[in-house]
C-alpha positions as CSV (number, residue, x, y, z in Angstrom):
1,X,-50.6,-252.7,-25.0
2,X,-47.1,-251.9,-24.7
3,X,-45.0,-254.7,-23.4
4,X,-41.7,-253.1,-23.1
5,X,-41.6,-251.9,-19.5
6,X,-43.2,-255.3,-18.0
7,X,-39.7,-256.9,-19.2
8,X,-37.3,-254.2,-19.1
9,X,-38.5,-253.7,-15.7
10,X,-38.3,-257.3,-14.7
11,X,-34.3,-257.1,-14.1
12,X,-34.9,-254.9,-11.3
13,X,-37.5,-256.9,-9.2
14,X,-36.1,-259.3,-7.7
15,X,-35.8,-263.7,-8.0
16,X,-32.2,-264.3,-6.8
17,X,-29.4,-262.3,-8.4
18,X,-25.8,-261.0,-7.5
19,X,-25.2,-257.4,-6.1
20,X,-21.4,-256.8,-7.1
21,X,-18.4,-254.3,-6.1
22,X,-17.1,-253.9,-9.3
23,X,-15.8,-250.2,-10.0
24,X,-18.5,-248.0,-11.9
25,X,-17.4,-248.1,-15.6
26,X,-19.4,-246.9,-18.8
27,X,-21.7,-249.3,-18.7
28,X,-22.5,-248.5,-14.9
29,X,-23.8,-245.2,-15.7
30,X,-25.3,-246.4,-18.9
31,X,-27.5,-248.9,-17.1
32,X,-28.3,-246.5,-14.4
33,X,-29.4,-244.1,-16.8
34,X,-31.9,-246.4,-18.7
35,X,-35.3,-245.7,-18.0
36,X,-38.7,-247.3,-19.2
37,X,-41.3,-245.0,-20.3
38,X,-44.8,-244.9,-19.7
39,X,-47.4,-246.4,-21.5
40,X,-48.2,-244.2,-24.6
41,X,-51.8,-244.1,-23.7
42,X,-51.8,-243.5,-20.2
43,X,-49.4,-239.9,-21.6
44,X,-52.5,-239.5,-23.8
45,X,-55.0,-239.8,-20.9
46,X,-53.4,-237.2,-18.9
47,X,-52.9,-234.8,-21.8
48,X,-56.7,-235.3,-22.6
49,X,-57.4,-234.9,-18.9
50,X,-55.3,-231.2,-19.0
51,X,-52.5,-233.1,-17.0
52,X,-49.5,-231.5,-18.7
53,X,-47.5,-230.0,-16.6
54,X,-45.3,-231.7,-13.8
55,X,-45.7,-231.8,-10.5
56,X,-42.8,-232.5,-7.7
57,X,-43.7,-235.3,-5.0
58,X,-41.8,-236.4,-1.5
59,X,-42.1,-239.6,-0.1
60,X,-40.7,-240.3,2.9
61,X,-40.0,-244.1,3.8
62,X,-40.1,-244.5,7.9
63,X,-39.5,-248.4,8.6
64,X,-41.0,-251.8,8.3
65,X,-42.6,-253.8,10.6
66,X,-41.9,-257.1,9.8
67,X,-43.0,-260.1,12.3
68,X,-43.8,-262.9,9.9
69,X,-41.6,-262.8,6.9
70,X,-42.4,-266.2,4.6
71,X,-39.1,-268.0,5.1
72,X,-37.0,-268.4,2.0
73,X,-36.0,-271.7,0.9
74,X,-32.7,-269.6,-1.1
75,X,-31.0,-268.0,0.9
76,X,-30.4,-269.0,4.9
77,X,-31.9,-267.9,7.7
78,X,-29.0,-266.4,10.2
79,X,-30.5,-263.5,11.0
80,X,-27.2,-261.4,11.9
81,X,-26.2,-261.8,8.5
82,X,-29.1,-260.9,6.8
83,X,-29.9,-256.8,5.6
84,X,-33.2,-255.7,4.0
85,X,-33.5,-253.1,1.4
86,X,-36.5,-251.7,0.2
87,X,-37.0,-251.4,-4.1
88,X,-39.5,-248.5,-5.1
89,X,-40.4,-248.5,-9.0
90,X,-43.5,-245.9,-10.8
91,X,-46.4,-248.7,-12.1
92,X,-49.5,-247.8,-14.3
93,X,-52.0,-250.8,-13.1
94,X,-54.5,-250.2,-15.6
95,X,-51.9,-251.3,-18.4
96,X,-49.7,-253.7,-16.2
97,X,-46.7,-251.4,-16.9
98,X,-43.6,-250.7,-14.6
99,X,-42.0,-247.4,-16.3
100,X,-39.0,-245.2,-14.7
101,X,-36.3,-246.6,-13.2
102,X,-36.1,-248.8,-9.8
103,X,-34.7,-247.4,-6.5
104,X,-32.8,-248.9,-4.3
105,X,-32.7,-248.0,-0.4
106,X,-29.2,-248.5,1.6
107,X,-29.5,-251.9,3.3
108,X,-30.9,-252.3,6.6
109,X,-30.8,-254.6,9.5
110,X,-33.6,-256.0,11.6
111,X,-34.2,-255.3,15.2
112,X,-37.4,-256.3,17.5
113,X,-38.9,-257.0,13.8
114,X,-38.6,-254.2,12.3
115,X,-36.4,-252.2,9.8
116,X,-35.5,-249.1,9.8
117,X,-35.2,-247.1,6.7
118,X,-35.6,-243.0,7.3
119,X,-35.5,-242.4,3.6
120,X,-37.0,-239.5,1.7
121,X,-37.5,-239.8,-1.8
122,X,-38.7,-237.5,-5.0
123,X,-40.2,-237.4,-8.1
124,X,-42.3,-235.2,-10.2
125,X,-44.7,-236.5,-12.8
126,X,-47.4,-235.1,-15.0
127,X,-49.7,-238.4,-14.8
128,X,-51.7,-237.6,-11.8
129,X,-54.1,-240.6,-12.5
130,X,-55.3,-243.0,-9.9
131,X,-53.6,-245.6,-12.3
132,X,-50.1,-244.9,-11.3
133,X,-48.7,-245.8,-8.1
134,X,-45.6,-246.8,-6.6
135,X,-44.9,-251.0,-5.9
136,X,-42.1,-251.1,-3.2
137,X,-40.6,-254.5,-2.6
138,X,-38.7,-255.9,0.6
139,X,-35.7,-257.6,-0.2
140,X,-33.5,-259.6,2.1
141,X,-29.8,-259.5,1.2
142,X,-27.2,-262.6,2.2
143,X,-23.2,-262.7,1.6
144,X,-22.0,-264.8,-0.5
145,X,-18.5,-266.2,-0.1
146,X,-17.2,-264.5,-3.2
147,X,-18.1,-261.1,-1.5
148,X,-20.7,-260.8,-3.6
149,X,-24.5,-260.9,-1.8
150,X,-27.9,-262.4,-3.2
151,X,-31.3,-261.1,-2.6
152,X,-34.5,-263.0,-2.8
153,X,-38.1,-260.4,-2.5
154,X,-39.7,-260.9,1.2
155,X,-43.0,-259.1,0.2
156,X,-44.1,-255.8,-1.6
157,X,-46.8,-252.8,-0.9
158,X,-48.4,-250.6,-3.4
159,X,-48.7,-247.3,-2.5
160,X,-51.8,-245.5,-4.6
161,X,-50.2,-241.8,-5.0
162,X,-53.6,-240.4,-6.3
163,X,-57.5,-240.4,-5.5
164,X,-59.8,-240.8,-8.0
165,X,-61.3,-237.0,-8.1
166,X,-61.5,-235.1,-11.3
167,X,-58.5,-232.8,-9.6
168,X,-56.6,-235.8,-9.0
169,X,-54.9,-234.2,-6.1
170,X,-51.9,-235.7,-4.2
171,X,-53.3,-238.4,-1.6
172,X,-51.1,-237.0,1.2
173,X,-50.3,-238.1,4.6
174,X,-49.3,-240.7,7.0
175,X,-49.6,-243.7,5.2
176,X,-49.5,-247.6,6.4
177,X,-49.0,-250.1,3.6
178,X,-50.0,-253.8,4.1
179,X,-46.6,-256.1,2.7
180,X,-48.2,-258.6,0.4
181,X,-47.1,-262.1,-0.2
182,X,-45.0,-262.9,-3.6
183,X,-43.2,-261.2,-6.3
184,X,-44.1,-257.4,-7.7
185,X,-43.6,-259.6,-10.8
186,X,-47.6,-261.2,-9.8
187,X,-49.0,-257.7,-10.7
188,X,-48.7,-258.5,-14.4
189,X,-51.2,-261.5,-14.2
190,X,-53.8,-261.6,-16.3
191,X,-56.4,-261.8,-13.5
192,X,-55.2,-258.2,-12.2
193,X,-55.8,-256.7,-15.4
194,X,-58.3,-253.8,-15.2
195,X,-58.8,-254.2,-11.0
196,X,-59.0,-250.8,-9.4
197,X,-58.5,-253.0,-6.0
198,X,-55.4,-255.3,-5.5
199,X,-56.6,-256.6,-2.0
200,X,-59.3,-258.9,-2.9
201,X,-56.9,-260.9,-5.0
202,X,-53.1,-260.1,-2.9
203,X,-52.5,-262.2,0.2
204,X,-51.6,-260.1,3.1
205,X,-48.4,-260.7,4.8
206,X,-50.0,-260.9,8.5
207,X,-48.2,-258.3,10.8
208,X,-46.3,-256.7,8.3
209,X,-46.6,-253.4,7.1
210,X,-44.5,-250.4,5.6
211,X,-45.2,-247.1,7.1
212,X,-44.6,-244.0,4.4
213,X,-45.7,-240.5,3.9
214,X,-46.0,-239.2,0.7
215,X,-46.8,-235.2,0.1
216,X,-46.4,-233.0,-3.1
217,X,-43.6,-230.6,-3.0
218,X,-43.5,-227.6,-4.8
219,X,-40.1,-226.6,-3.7
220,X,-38.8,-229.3,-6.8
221,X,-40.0,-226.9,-9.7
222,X,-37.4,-224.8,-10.0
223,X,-35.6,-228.0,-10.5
224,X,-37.3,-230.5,-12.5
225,X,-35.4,-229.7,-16.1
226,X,-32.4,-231.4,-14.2
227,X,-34.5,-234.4,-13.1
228,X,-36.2,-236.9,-15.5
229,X,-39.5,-237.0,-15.0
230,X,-40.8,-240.2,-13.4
231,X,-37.6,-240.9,-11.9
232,X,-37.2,-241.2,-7.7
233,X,-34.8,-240.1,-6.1
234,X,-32.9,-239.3,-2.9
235,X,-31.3,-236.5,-1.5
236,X,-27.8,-239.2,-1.3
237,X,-27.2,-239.1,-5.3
238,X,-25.2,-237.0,-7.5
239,X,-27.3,-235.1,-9.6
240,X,-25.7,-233.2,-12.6
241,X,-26.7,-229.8,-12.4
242,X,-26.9,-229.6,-8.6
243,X,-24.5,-228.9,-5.4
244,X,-24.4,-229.7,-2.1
245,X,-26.7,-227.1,0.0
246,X,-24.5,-225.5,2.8
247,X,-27.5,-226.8,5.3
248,X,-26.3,-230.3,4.7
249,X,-28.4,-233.6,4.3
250,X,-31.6,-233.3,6.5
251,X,-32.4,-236.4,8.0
252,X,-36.0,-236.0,9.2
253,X,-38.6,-235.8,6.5
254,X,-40.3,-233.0,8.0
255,X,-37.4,-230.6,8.6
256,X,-36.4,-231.2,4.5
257,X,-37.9,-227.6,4.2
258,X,-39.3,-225.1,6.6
259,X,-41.9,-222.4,5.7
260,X,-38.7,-220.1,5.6
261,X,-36.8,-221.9,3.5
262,X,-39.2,-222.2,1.2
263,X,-39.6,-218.7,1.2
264,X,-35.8,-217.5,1.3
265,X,-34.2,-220.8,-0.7
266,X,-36.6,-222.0,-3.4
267,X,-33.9,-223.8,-5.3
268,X,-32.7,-225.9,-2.1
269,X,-33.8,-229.4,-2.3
270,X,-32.3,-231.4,0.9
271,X,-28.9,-231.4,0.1
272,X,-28.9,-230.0,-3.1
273,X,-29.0,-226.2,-4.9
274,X,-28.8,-225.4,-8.3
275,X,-25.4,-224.7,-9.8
């Protein structure tokens, strides 16, 4: 078993650490370019299984209803001072592996218990197995009096991206996520190891959930050789390669492309077009 991505990975999920202002430099972008790859024999399972080539995904990342968060001993409780931000990062269960490179939402605040998020998200990957799914952790973030702000996890979802058919197709649709008590870290336990179902053995955060939507997209092939694969992203970053599109960002995951701009603008992908 490869070990590499359950540690490299670890940095991004989250105990208590310090989200700084300091300009981008080299080493910015280097970090931010990093990515963890997936285990070697899940690449050989989807080869044997004729998984080669790449498919493009969209998940879309509505809110978070959140009415009894486990209170956090770290960081204090004053509520108008706290933001959420949600952490999305690729996982292969069946060999305990985080791989890719973890996301980061724009913080959030609460209201009437629940956070709003109205992100959309994409990726394309050739390992359509039911092993890989996406682990999305709630993160509450706090000031510090430096200016600097620490974030402690507040609960995280797995989202299972594929059924277990011999097609593997794309489980899409409305999707409601049950926010689990603990670290993303707990999926590496030795008792998860080779369990097709987490909710026997994860303790549901009661009244808390994460609703998503998650749908393949074909409109991201003509782009994919300018996005790593197994890599999310949103329509927000800077992506070498790609422009603004002149229809600007599209806020609402289901207007991100209409039959006729599928038809008319192939290489639009929210904001972006090919250069």
């Amino acid at each position: 078993m490869h070990h590499d991505g359950k540690y490299q990975m670890k940095a991004n999920m989250v105990k208590t650490d310090d989200i700084t202002t300091v300009a981008d430099g080299w080493k910015g972008v280097f970090d931010r370019s990093r990515l963890v790859p997936p285990p070697s024999q899940t690449v050989r399972l989807a080869v044997d299984s004729h998984f080669t080539q790449s498919h493009g995904f969209q998940l879309s990342l509505s809110r978070v209803t959140a009415a009894h968060l486990p209170q956090s001993q770290e960081i204090p409780e004053v509520e108008q001072d706290l933001t959420y931000q949600l952490r999305a990062t690729l996982f292969d269960r069946n060999h305990q592996h985080f791989f890719g490179k973890t996301w980061r939402s724009q913080p959030q605040g609460m209201k009437n218990n629940k956070i709003s998020f109205n992100e959309v998200l994409y990726f394309h990957t050739s390992l359509r197995l039911p092993s890989t799914v996406v682990v999305l952790e709630l993160v509450a973030l706090s000031p510090r009096p430096d200016g600097s702000q620490q974030a402690v996890g507040r609960g995280f979802a797995v989202l299972e991206l594929f059924i277990n058919r011999p097609d593997a197709q794309a489980a899409d649709g409305d999707r409601r996520l049950d926010l689990h008590h603990g670290s993303p870290r707990s999926l590496l336990h030795p008792l998860l190891r080779d369990t097709a179902d987490y909710s026997s053995l994860l303790k549901t955060i009661d009244g808390s959930h994460l609703d998503c939507v998650v749908k393949r997209h074909p409109a991201l092939v003509s782009m994919m050789h300018l996005l790593p694969e197994n890599v999310l992203v949103s329509g927000d970053e800077n992506i070498p390669g790609l422009a603004a599109s002149p229809t600007g960002v599209c806020s609402r995951p289901d207007s991100v492309f209409t039959a006729q701009q599928q038809q008319q603008q192939q290489q639009h992908l929210t904001r972006w077009k090919m250069i």
